[in-house]
C-alpha positions, 0 to 999 in steps of 0.5 A: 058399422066396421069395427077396427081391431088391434093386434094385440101387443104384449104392453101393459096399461098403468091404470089410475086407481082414483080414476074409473072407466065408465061405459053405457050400452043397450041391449045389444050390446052397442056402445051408447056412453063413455067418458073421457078416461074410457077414450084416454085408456083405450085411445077411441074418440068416442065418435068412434065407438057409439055405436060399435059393439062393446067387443071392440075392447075384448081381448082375444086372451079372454075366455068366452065363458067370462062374458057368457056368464057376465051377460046371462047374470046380468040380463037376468037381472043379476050383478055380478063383478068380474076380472077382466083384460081389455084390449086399447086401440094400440094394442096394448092390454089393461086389466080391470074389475069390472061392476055391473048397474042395470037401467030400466025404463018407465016398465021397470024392464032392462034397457041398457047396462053400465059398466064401471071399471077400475083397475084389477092389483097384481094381486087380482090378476096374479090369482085369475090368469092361470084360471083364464089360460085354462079356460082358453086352452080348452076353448080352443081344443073343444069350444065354449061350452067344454071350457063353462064345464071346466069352469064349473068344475073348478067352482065346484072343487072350491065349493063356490060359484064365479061371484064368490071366487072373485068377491073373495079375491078383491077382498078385504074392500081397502079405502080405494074399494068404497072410493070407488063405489062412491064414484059409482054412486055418484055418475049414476046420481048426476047422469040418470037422466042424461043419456036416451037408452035402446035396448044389450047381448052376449059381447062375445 
C-alpha cells in the first residue's frame, strides 16, 4: 500500500481534552480502526488509512528508541504510556499520551493493539522535548541503539525506568486523567466484539 507522507510544518494542533483519539492495529502494525476524532486530527479518511502502517503518523522529530521500547512492552505483554508528537496529513504536529490495551483471541495470544490518546499539557511536553532532541541528536550522529544507551543512561541517573519517568510527569491524575480512563473503559466495553483482528511490529 503506498503511504503518503507529509512534510512536516512547524504548527501546532489544538487537541480537545474531552475528546480521545483512538486507533486499532495488528500485529504488524497496519491500521484496522480509527474513530472519527483520529481522521478529524489527523485529516485521513479512514479509507486511507486501513491498512496502511500506523507509522504513517510518525513524526520525524520522534526518537526511534520511544517505539522500540513502546512496542518490546507491549508485544511482551506489557502496558507502558508514552509522550509522543504525531504527524497530521497537513503537516502539522500534535502532542499526545498515549496508553496501550492488548486484545487477545480465544488462546489468550495477542492479536492486535489499541491506542488511546489524548492530548499531552504544555507542561508534559515542556518536561519531555529536550530528552527527545537528545535522543534524536544521537540517533542521528550514531544510530539507534547508541540513542537506547543514552536513554538508559538518563534513566539510570534518575534511578528509574521510561514508565516511571512518564508516570511521574503526567501526575498527579487531575479530574480529566480518570475522565479519560473512563472513556477508555468505555469504547473497550461497547466495541470488544465489533471489530476482526489479524495480527502488530515495531512502527518504526
Amino acid at each position: 500500500m503506498q503511504v503518503y507522507r507529509p512534510l512536516p510544518i512547524d504548527e501546532e494542533i489544538k487537541l480537545n481534552s474531552k475528546k480521545i483519539i483512538v486507533s486499532k492495529t495488528d500485529k504488524n502494525g497496519n491500521i484496522l480502526y480509527v474513530n472519527d476524532y483520529f481522521c478529524k486530527v489527523t485529516g485521513y479518511e479512514a479509507n486511507e488509512v486501513i491498512g496502511a502502517p500506523h507509522n504513517i503518523i510518525r513524526h520525524p522529530d520522534m526518537p526511534k528508541a520511544i517505539f522500540y521500547l513502546m512496542w518490546r512492552t507491549i508485544e511482551s505483554g506489557g502496558n507502558i504510556t508514552a509522550v509522543v508528537k504525531n504527524l497530521s496529513k497537513s503537516g502539522k504536529y500534535y502532542w499526545v499520551t498515549t496508553d496501550f490495551e492488548n486484545h487477545r483471541d480465544i488462546r489468550g495470544e495477542i492479536d492486535s493493539y489499541i491506542a488511546f490518546r489524548r492530548p499531552a499539557s504544555r507542561k508534559i511536553v515542556n518536561a519531555i522535548e529536550e530528552l527527545y532532541q537528545s535522543l534524536l541528536d544521537v540517533e542521528k550522529k550514531h544510530g539507534m541503539e547508541a540513542s537506547l544507551v543514552y536513554l538508559q543512561g538518563y534513566l539510570d541517573e534518575r534511578h528509574t525506568n521510561y514508565n516511571e519517568f512518564i508516570e511521574g510527569i503526567v501526575k498527579p491524575k487531575s479530574l480529566m486523567e480518570k475522565l479519560f480512563s473512563l472513556m477508555k473503559k468505555s469504547f473497550i466495553h461497547s466495541n470488544s466484539n465489533n471489530y476482526s483482528s489479524n495480527t502488530y511490529r515495531h512502527a518504526v
